[in-house]
C-alpha positions as CSV (number, residue, x, y, z in Angstrom):
1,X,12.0,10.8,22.0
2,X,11.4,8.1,19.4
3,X,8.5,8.6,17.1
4,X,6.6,5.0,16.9
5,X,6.3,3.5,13.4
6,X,3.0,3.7,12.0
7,X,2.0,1.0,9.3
8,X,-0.8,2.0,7.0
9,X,-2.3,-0.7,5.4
10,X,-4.3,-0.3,1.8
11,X,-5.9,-2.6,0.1
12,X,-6.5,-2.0,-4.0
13,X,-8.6,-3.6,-7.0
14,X,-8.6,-1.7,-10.1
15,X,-7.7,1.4,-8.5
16,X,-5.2,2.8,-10.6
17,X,-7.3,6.0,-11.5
18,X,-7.8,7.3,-7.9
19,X,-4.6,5.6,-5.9
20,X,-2.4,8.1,-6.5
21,X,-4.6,10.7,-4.7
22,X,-4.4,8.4,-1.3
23,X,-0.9,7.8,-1.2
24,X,-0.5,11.8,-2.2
25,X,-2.3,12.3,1.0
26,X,-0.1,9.7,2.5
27,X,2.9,11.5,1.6
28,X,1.2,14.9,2.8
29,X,0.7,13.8,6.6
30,X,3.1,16.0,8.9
31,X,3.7,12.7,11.0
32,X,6.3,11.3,9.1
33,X,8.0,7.9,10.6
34,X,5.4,5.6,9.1
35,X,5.4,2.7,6.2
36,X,2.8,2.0,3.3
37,X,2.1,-1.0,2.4
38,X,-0.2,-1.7,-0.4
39,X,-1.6,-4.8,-1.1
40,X,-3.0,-5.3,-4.8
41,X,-6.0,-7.6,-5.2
42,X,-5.5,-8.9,-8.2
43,X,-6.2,-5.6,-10.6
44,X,-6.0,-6.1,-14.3
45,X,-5.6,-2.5,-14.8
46,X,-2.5,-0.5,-14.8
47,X,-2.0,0.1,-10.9
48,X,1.1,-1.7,-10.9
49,X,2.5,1.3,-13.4
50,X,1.1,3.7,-11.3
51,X,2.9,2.3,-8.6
52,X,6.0,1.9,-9.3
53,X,6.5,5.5,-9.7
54,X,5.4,5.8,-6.1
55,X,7.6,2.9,-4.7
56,X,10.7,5.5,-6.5
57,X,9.1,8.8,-5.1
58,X,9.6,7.1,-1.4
59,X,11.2,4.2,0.1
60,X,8.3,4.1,2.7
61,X,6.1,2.7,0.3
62,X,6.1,-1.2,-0.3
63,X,3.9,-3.1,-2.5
64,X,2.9,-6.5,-3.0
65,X,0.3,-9.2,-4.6
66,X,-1.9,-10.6,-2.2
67,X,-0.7,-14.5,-2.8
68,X,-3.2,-16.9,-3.4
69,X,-3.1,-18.7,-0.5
70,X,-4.9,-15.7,1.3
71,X,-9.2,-15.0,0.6
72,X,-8.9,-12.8,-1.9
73,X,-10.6,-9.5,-1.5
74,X,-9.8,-6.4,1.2
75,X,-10.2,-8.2,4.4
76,X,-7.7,-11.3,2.6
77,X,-4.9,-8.1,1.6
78,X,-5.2,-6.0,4.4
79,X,-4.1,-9.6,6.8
80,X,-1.3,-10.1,4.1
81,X,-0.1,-6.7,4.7
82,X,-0.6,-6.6,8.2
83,X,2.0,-9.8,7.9
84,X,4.4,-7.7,5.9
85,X,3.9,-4.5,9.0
86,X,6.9,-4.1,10.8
């Protein structure tokens, strides 16, 4: 039997410090057919360094810039990347 696909959906802002801890515990969940997509807010910190190492670690994780034609803050990402969700 299939496995269904299981988008999770996080939002970030200046998160660089402490995002590698949630998608660690992303990574660490024994389902395992699922996609990441985070959605940066506009951080002026280093998060999209941070990142990029993640988006090499696993293909499941996709990351993007919440455009500005969506309302900024998490409600405005979490819509973008529920339009990215397969």
């Amino acid at each position: 039997m299939k496995m269904p696909l299981v988008s999770i959906i996080i939002p970030t802002y200046n998160r660089a410090h402490i995002i590698g801890e949630t998608l660690d515990s992303v990574i660490a969940q024994t389902y395992k057919n699922w996609e990441c997509i985070i959605v940066d807010d506009g951080s002026t910190d280093n998060t999209d360094a941070v990142m990029q190492t993640y988006l090499q670690k696993d293909i499941r994780f996709r990351y993007y810039h919440r455009p500005k034609e969506h309302l900024s803050g998490g409600n405005g990402a979490r819509n973008f990347g529920f339009k990215k969700s397969k």
